[in-house]
C-alpha positions in Angstrom: -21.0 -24.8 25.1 -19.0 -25.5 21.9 -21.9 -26.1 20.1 -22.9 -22.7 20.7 -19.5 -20.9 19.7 -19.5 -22.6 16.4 -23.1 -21.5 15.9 -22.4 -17.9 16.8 -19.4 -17.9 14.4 -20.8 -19.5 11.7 -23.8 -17.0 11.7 -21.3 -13.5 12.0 -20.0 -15.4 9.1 -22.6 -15.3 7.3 -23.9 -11.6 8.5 -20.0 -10.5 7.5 -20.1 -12.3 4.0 -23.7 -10.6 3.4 -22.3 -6.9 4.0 -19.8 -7.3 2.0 -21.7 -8.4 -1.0 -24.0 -5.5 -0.1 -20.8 -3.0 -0.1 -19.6 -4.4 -3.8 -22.8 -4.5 -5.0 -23.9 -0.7 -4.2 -19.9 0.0 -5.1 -20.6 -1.1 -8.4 -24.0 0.8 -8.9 -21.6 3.8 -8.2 -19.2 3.1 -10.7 -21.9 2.6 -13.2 -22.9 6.0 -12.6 -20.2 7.6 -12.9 -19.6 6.4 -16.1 -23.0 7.6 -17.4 -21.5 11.4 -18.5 -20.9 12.9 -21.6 -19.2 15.9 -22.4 -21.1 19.2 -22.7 -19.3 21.6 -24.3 -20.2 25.8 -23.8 -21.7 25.6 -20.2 -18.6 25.7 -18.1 -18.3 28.5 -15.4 -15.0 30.8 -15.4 -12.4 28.2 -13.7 -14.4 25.0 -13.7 -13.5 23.6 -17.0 -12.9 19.9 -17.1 -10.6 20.0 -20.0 -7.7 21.2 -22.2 -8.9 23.9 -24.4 -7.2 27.0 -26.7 -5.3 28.9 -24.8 -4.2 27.2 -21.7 -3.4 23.1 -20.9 -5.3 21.9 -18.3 -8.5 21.5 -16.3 -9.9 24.4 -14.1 -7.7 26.7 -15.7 -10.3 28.3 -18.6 -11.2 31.9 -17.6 -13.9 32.4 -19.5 -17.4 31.3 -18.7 -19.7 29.1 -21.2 -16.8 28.6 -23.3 -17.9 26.7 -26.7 -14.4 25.1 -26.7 -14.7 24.0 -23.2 -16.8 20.9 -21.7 -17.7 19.7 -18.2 -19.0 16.6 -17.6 -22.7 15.9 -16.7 -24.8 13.0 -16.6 -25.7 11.4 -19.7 -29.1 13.1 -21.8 -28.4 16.7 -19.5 -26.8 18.9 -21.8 -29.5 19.1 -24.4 -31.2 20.3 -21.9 -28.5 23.2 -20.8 -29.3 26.7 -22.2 -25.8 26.8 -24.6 -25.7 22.8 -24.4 -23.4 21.6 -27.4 -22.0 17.8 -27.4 -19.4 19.1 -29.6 -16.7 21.6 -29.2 -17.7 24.7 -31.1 -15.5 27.7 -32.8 -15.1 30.5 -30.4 -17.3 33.4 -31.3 -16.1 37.2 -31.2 -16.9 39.4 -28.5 -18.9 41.4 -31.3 -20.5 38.3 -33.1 -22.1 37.1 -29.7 -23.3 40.6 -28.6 -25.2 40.2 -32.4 -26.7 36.9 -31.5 -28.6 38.6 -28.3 
């Protein structure tokens, strides 16, 4: 009968120790993605900014949509893709100068 016991708990041992490397493991393939974004400036909607930009100080706060002084973060290789896509933050056109571009 010990025999048995120590058999049973040595095998949940085992059957703990391999979820838990299974947990870190796909925790870690998380974190790597995560980490795979870039900034992508002038394709924010109004209030979904993810950064500090002229005229106010924090994230969520930019009231104007596809702001080209205002990023959100997307996955890596996405925002060339965007339609207004910039990785870099770009001078804020006039009302008048974008009506031009159309």
């Amino acid at each position: 009968m010990q025999t048995q016991t120590i058999l049973s708990s040595a095998l949940l041992s085992l059957l703990a120790a391999g979820a838990l490397g299974a947990a870190s493991t796909a925790h870690a393939a998380d974190k790597m993605a995560a980490s795979a974004t870039q900034k992508c400036y002038g394709v924010n909607a109004a209030m979904k900014n993810d950064c500090q930009s002229p005229g106010h100080s924090c994230a969520g706060q930019d009231s104007k949509a596809r702001d080209p002084q205002a990023f959100v973060a997307v996955p890596a290789g996405l925002c060339a893709k965007l339609d207004g896509g910039s990785l870099q933050a770009q001078a804020a056109m006039s009302h008048d100068a974008m009506m031009k571009k159309s």
